[in-house]
PDB file with SEQRES, HELIX, SHEET and CRYST1 records, atoms N, CA, C and O in Angstrom:
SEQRES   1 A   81  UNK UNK UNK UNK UNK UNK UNK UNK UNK UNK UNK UNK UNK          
SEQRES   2 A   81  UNK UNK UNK UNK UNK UNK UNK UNK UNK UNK UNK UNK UNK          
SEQRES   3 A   81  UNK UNK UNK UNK UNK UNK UNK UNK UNK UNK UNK UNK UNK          
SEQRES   4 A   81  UNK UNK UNK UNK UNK UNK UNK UNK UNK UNK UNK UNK UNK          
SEQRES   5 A   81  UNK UNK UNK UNK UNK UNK UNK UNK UNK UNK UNK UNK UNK          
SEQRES   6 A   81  UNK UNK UNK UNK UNK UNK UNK UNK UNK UNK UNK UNK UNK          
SEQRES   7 A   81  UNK UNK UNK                                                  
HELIX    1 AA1 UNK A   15  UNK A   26  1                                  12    
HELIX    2 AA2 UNK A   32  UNK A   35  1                                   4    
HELIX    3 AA3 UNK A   38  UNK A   40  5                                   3    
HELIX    4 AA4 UNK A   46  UNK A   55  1                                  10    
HELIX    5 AA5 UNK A   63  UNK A   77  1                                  15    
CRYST1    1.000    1.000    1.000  90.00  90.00  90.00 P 1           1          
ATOM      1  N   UNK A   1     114.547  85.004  93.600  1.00  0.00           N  
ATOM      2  CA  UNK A   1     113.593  85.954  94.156  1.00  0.00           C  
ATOM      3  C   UNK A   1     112.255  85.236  94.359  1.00  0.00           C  
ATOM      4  O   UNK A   1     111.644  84.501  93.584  1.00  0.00           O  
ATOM      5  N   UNK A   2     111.923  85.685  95.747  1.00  0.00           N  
ATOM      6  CA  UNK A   2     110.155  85.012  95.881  1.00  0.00           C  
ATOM      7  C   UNK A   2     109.304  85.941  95.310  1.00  0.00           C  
ATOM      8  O   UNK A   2     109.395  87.169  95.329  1.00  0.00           O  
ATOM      9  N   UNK A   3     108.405  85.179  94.762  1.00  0.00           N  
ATOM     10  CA  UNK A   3     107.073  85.460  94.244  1.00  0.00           C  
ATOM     11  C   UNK A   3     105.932  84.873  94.547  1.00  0.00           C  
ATOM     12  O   UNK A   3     105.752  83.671  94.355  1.00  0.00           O  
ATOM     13  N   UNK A   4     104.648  86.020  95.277  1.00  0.00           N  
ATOM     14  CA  UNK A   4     103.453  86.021  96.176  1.00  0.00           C  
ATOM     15  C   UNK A   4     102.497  85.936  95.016  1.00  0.00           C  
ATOM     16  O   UNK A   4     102.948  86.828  94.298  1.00  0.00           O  
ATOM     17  N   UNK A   5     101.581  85.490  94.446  1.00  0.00           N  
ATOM     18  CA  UNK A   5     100.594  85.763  93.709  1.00  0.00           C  
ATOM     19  C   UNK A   5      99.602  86.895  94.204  1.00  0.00           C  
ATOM     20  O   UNK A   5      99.952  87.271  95.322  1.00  0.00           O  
ATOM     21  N   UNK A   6      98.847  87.343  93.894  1.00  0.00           N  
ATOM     22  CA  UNK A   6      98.176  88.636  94.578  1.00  0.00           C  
ATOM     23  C   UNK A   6      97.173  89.170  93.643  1.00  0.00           C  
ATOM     24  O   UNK A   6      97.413  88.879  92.471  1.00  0.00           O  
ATOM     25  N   UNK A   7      96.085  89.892  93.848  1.00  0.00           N  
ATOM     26  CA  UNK A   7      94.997  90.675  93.731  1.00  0.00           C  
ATOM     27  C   UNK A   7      95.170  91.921  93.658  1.00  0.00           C  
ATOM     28  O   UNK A   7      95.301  92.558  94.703  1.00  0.00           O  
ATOM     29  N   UNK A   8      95.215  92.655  92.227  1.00  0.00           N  
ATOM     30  CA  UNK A   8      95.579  93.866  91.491  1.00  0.00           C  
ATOM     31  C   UNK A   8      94.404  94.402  92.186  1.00  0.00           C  
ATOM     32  O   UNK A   8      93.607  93.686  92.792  1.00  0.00           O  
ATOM     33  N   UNK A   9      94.307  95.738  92.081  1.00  0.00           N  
ATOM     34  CA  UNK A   9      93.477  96.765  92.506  1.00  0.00           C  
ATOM     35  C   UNK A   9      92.359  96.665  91.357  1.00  0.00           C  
ATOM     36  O   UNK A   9      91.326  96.895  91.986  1.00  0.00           O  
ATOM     37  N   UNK A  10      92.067  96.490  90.278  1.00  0.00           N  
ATOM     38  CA  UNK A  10      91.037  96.170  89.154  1.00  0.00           C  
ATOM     39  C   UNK A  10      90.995  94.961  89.318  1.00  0.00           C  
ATOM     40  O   UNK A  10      90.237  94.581  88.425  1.00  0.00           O  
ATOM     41  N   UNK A  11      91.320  94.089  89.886  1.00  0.00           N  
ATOM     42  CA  UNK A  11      90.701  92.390  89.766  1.00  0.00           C  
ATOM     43  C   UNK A  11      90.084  92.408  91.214  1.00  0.00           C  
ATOM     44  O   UNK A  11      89.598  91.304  91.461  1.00  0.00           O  
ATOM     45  N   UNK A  12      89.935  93.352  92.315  1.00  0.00           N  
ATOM     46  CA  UNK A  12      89.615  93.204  93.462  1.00  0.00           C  
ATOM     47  C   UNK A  12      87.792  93.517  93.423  1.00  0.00           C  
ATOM     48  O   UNK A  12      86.994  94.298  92.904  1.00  0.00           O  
ATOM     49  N   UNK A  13      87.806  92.701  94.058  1.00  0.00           N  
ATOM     50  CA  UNK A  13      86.190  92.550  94.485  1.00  0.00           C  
ATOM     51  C   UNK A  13      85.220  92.325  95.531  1.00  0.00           C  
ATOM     52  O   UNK A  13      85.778  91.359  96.051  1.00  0.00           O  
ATOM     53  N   UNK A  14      84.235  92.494  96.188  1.00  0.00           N  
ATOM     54  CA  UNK A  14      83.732  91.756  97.480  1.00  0.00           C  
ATOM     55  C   UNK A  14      84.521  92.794  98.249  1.00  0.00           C  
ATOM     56  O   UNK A  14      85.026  93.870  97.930  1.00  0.00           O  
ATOM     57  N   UNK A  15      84.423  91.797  99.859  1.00  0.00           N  
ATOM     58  CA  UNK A  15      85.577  92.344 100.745  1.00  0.00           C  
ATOM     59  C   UNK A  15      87.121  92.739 100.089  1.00  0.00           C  
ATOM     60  O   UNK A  15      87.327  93.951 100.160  1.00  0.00           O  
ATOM     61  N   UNK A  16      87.796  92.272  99.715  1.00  0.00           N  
ATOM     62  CA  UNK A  16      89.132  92.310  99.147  1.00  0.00           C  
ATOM     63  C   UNK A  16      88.860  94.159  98.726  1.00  0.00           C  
ATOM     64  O   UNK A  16      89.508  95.106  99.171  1.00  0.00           O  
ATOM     65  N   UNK A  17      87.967  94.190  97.976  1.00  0.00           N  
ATOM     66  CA  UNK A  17      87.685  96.112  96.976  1.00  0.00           C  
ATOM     67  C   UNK A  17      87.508  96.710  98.086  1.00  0.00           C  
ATOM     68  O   UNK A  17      88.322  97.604  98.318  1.00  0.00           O  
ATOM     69  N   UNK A  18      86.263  96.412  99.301  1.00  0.00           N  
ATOM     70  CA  UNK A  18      86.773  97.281 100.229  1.00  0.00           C  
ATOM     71  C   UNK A  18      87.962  98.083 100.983  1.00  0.00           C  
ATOM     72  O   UNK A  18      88.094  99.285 101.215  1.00  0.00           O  
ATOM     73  N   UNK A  19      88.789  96.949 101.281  1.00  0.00           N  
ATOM     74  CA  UNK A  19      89.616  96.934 102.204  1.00  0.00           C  
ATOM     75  C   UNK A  19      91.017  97.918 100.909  1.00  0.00           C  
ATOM     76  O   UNK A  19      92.005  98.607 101.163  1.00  0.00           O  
ATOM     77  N   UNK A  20      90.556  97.599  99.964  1.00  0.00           N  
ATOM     78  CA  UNK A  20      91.512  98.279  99.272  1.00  0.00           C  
ATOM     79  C   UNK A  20      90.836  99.356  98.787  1.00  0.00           C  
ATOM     80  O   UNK A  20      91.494  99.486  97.755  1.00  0.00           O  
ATOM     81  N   UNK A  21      89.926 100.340  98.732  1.00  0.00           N  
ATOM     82  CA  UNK A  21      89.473 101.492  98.918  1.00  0.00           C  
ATOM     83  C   UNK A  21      89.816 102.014 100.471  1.00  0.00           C  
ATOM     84  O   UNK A  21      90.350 103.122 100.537  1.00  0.00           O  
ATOM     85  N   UNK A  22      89.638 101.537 101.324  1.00  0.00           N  
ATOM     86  CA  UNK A  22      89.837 101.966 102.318  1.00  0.00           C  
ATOM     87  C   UNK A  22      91.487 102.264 102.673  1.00  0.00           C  
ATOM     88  O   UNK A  22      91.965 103.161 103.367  1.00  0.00           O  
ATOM     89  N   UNK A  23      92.123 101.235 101.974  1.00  0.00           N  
ATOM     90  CA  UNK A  23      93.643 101.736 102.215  1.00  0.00           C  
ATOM     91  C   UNK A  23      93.750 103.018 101.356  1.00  0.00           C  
ATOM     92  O   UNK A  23      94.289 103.956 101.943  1.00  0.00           O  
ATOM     93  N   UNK A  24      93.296 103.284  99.917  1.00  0.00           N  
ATOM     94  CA  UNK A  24      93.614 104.185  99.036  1.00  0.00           C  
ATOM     95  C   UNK A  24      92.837 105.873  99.742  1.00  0.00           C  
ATOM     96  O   UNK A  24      93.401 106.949  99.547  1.00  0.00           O  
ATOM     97  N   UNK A  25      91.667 105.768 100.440  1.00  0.00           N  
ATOM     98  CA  UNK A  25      91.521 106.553 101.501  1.00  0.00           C  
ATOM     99  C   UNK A  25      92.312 107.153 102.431  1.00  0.00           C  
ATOM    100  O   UNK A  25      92.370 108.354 102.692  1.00  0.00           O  
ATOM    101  N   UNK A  26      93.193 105.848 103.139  1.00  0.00           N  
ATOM    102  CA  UNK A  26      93.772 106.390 104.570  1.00  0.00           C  
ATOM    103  C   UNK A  26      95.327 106.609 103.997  1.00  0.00           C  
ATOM    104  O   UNK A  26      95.947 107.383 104.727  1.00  0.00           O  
ATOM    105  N   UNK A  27      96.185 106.065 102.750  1.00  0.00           N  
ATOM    106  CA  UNK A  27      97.330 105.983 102.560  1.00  0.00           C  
ATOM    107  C   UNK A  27      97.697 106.788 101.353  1.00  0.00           C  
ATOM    108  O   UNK A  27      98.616 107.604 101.293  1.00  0.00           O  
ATOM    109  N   UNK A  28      96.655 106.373 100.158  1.00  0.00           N  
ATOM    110  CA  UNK A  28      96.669 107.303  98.962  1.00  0.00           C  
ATOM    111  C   UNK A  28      96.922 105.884  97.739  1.00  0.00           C  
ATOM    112  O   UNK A  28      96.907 105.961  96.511  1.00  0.00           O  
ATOM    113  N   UNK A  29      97.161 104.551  98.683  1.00  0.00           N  
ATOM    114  CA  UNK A  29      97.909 103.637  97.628  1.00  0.00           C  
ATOM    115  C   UNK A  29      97.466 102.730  98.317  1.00  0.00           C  
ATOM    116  O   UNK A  29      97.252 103.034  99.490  1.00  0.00           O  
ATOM    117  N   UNK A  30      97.212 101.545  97.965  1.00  0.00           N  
ATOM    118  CA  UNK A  30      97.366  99.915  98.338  1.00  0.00           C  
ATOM    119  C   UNK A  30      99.058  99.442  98.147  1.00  0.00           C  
ATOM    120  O   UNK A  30      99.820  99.224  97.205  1.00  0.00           O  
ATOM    121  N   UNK A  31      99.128  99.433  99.857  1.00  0.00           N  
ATOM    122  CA  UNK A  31     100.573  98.795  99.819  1.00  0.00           C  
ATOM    123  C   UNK A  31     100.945  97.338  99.852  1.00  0.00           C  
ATOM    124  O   UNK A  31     100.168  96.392  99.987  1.00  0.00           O  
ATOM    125  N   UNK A  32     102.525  97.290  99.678  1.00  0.00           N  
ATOM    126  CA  UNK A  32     102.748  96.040  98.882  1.00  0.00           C  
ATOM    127  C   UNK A  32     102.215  94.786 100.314  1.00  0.00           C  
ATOM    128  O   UNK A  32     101.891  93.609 100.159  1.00  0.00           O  
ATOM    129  N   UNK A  33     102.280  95.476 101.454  1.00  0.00           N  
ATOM    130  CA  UNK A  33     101.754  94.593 102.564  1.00  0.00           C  
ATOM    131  C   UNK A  33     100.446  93.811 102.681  1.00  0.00           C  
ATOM    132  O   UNK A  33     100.136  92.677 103.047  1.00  0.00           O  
ATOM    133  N   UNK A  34      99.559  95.313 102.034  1.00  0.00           N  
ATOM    134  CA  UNK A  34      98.020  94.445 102.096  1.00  0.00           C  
ATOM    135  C   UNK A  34      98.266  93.849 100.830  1.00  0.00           C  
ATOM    136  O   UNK A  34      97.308  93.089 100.691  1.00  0.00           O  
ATOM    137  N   UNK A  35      99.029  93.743  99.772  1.00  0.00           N  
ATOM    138  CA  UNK A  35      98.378  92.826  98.204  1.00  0.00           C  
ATOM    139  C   UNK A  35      99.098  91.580  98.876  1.00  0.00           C  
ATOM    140  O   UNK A  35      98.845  90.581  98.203  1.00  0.00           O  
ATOM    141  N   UNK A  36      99.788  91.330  99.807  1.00  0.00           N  
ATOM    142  CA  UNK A  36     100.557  89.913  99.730  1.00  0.00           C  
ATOM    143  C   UNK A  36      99.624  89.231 100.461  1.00  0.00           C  
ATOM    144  O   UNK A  36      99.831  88.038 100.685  1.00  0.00           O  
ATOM    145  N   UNK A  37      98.517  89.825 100.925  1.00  0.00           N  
ATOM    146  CA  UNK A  37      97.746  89.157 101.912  1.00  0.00           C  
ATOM    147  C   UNK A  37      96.145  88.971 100.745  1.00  0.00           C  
ATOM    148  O   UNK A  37      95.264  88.223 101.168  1.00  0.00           O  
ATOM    149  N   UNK A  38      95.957  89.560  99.602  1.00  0.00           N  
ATOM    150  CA  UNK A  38      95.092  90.142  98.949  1.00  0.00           C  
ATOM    151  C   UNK A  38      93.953  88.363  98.743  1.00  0.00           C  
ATOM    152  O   UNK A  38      92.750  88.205  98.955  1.00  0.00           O  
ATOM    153  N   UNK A  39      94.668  87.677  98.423  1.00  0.00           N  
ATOM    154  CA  UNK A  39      94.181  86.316  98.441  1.00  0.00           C  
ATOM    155  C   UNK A  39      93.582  85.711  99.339  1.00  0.00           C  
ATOM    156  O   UNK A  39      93.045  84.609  99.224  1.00  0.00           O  
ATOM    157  N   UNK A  40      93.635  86.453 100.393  1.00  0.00           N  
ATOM    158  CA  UNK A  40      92.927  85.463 101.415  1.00  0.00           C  
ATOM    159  C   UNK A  40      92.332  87.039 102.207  1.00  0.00           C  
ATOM    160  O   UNK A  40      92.902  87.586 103.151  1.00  0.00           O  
ATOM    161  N   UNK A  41      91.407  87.401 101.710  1.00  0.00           N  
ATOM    162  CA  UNK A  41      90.392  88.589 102.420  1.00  0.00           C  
ATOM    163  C   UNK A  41      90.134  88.735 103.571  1.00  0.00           C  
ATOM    164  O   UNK A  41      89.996  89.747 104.259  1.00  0.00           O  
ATOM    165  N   UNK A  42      90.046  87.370 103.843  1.00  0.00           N  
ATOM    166  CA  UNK A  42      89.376  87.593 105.890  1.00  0.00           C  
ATOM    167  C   UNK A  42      91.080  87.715 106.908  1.00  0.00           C  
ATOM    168  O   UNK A  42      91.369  87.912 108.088  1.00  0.00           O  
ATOM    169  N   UNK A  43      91.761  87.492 105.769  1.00  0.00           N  
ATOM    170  CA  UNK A  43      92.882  87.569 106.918  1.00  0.00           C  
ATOM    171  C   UNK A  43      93.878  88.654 106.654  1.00  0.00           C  
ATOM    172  O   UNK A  43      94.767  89.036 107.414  1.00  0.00           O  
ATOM    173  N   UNK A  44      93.603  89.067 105.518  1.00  0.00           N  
ATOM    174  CA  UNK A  44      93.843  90.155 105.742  1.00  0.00           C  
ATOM    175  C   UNK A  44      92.963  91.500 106.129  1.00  0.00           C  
ATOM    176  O   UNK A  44      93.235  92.660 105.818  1.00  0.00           O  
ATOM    177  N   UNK A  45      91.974  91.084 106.798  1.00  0.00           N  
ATOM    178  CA  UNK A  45      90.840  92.353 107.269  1.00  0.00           C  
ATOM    179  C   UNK A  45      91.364  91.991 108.882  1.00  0.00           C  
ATOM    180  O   UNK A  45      91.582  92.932 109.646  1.00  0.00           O  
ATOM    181  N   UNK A  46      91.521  90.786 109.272  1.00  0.00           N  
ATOM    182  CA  UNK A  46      92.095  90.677 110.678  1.00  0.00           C  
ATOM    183  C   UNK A  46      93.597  90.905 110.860  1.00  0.00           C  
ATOM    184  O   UNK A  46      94.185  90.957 111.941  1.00  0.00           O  
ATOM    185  N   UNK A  47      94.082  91.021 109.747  1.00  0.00           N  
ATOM    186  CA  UNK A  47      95.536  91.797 110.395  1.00  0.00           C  
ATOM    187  C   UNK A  47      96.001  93.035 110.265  1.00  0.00           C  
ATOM    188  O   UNK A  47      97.072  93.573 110.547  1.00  0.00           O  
ATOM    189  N   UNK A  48      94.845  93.445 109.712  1.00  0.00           N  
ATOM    190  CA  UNK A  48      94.462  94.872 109.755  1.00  0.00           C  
ATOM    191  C   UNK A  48      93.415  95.621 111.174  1.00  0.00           C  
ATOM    192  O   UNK A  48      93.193  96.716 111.691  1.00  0.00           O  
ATOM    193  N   UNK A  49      93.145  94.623 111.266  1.00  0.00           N  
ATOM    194  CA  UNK A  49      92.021  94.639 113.129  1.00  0.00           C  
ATOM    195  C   UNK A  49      93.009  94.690 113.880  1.00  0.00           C  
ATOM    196  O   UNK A  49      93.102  95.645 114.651  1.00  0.00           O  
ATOM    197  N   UNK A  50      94.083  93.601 113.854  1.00  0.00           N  
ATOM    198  CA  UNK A  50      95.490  93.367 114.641  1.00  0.00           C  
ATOM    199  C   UNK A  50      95.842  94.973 114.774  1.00  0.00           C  
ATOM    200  O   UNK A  50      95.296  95.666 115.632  1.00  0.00           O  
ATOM    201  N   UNK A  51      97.083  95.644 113.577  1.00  0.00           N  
ATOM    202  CA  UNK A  51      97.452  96.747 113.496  1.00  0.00           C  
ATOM    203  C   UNK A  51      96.819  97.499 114.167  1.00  0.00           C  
ATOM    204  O   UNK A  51      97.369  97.739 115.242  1.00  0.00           O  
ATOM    205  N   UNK A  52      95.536  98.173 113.951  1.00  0.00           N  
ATOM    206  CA  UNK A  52      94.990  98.731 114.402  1.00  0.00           C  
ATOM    207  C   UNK A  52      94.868  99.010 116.274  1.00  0.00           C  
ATOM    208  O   UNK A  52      95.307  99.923 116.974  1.00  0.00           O  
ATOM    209  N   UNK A  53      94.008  97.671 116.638  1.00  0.00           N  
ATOM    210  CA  UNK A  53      95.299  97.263 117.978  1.00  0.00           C  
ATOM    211  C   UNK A  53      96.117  96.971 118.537  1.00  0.00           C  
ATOM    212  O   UNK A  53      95.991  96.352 119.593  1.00  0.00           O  
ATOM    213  N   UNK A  54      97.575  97.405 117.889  1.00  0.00           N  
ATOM    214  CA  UNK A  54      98.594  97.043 118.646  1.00  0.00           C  
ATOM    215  C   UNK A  54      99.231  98.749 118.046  1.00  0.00           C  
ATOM    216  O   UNK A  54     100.399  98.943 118.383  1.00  0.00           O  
ATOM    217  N   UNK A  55      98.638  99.797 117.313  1.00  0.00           N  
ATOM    218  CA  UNK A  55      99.182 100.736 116.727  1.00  0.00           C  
ATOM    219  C   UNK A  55      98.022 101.611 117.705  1.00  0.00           C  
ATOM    220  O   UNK A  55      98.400 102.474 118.497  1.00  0.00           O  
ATOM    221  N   UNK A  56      97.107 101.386 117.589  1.00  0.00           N  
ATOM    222  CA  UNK A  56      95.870 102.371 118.268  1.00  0.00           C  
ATOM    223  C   UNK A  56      95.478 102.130 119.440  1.00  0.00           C  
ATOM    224  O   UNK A  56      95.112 103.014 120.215  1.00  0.00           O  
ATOM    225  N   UNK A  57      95.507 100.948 119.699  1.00  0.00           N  
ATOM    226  CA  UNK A  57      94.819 100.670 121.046  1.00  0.00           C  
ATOM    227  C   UNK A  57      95.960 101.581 122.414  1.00  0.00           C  
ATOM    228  O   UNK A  57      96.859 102.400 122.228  1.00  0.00           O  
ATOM    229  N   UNK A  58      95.376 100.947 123.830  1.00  0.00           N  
ATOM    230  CA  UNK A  58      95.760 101.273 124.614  1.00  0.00           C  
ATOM    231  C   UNK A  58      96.765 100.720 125.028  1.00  0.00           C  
ATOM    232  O   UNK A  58      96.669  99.497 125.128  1.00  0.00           O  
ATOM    233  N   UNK A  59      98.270 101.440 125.478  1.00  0.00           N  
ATOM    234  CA  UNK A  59      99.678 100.649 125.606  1.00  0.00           C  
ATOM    235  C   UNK A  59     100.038 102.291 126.652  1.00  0.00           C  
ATOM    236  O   UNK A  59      99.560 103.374 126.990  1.00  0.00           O  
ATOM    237  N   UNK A  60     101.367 101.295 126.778  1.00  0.00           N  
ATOM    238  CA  UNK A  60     101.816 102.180 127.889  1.00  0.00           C  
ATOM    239  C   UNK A  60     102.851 103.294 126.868  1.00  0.00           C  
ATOM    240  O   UNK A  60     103.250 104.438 127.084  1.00  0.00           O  
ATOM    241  N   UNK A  61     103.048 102.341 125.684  1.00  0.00           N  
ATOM    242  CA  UNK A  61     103.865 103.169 124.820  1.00  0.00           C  
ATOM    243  C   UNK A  61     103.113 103.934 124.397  1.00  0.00           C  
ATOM    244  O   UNK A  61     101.902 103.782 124.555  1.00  0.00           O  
ATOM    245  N   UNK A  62     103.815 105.317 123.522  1.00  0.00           N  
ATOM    246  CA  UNK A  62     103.095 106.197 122.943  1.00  0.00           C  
ATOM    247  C   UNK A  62     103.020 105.757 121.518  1.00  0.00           C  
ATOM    248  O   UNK A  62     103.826 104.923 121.105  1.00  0.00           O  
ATOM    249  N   UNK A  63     102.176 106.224 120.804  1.00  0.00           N  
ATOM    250  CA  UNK A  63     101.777 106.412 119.221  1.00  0.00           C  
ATOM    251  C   UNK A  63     103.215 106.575 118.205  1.00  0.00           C  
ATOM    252  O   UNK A  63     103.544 106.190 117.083  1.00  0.00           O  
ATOM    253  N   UNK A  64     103.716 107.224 119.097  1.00  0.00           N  
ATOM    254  CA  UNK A  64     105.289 107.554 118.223  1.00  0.00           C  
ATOM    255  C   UNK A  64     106.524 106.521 118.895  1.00  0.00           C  
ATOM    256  O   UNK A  64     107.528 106.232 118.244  1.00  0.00           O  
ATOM    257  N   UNK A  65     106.321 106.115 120.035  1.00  0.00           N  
ATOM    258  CA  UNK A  65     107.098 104.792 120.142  1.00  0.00           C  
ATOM    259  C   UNK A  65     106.949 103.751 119.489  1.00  0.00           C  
ATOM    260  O   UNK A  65     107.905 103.067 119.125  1.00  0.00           O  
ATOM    261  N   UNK A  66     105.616 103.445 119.218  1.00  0.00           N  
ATOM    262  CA  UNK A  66     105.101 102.071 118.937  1.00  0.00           C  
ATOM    263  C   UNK A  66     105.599 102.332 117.136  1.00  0.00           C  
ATOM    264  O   UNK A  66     106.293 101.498 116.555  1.00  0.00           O  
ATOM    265  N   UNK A  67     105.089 103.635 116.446  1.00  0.00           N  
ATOM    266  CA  UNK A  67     105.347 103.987 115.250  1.00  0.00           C  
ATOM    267  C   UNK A  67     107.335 104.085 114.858  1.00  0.00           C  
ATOM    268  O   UNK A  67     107.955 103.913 113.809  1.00  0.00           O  
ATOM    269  N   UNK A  68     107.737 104.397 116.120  1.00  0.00           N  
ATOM    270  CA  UNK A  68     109.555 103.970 115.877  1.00  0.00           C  
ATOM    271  C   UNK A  68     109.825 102.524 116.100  1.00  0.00           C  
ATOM    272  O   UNK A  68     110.877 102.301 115.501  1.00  0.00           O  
ATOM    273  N   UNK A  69     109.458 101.576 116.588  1.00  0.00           N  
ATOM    274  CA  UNK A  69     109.685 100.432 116.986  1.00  0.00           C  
ATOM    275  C   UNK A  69     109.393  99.553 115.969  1.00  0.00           C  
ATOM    276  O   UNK A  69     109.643  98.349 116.011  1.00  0.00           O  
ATOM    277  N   UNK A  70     108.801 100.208 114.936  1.00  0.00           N  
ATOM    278  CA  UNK A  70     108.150  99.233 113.482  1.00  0.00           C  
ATOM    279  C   UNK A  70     108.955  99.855 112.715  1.00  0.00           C  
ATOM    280  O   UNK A  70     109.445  99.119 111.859  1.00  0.00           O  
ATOM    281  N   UNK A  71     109.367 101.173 112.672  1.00  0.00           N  
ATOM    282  CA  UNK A  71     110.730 101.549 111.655  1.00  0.00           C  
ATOM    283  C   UNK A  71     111.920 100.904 112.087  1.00  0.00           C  
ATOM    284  O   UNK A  71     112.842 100.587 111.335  1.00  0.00           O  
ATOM    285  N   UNK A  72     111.878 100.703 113.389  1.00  0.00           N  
ATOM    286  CA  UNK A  72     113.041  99.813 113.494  1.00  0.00           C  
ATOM    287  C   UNK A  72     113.678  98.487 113.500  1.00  0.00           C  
ATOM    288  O   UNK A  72     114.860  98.155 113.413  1.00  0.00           O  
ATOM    289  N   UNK A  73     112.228  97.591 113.669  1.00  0.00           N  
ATOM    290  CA  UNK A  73     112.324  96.435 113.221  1.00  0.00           C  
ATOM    291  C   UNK A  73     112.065  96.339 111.613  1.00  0.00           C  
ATOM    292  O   UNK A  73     112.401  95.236 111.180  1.00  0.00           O  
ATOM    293  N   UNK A  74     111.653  97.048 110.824  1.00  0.00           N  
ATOM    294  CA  UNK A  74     111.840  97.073 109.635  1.00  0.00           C  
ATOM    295  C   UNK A  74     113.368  97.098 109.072  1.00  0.00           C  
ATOM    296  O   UNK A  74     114.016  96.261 108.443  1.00  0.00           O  
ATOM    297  N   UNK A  75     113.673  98.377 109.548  1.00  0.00           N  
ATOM    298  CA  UNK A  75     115.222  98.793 108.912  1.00  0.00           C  
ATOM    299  C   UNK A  75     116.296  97.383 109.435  1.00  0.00           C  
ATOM    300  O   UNK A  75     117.379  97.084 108.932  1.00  0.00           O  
ATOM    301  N   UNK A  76     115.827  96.922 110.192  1.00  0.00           N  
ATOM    302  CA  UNK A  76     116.607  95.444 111.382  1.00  0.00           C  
ATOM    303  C   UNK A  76     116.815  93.940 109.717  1.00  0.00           C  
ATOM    304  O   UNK A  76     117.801  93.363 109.259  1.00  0.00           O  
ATOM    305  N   UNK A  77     115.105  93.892 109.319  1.00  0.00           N  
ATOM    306  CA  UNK A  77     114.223  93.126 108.579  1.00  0.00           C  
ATOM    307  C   UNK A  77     114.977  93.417 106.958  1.00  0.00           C  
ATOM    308  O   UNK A  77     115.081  92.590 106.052  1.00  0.00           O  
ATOM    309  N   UNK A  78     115.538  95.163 106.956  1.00  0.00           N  
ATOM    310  CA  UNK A  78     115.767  95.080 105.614  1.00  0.00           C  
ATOM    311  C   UNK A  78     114.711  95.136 104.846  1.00  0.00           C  
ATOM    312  O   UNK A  78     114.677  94.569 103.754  1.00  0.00           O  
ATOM    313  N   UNK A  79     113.495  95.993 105.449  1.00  0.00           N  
ATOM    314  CA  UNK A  79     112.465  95.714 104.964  1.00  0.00           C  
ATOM    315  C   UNK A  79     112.331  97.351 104.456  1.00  0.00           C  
ATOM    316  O   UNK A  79     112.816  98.296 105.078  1.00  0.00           O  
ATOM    317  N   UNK A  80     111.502  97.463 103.088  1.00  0.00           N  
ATOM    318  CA  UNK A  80     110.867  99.198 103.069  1.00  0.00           C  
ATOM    319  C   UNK A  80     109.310  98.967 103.807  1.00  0.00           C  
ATOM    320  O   UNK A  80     108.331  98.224 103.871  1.00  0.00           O  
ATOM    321  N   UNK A  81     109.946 100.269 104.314  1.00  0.00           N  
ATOM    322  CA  UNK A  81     108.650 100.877 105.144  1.00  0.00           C  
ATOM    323  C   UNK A  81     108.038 101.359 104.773  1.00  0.00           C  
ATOM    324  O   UNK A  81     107.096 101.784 105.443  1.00  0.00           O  
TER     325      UNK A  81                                                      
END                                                                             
């Protein structure tokens, strides 16, 4: 089994505490997606900029296509969503 080192929600600080208040805001939880990124702050604030535009921005797909197309490459990935 792989193992990510990562930034607990009480060891978070600076940018890193933001970005994880702000998930516990919009989700209720810091998911296991943003802690694997938790180590490196600026990149995970830009792949969270990413998401944001490629989930929010302007596409020809809708909000609920783009939102099935990530359940489905997940479930593909073997991944939880």
């Amino acid at each position: 089994m792989s193992w990510i080192r990562t930034v607990g929600f009480e060891a978070a600080a600076g940018r890193l505490r933001e970005l994880y208040d702000a998930a516990v805001r919009r989700a209720g939880r810091v998911y296991g997606i943003l802690r694997v990124q938790s180590v490196h702050p600026e990149a995970l604030d830009a792949s969270l900029e990413l998401y944001k535009v490629l989930m929010h921005g302007p596409s020809p797909l809708s909000r609920r296509e783009r939102e099935l197309l990530a359940v489905v490459v997940s479930r593909a990935n073997r991944c939880h969503y």
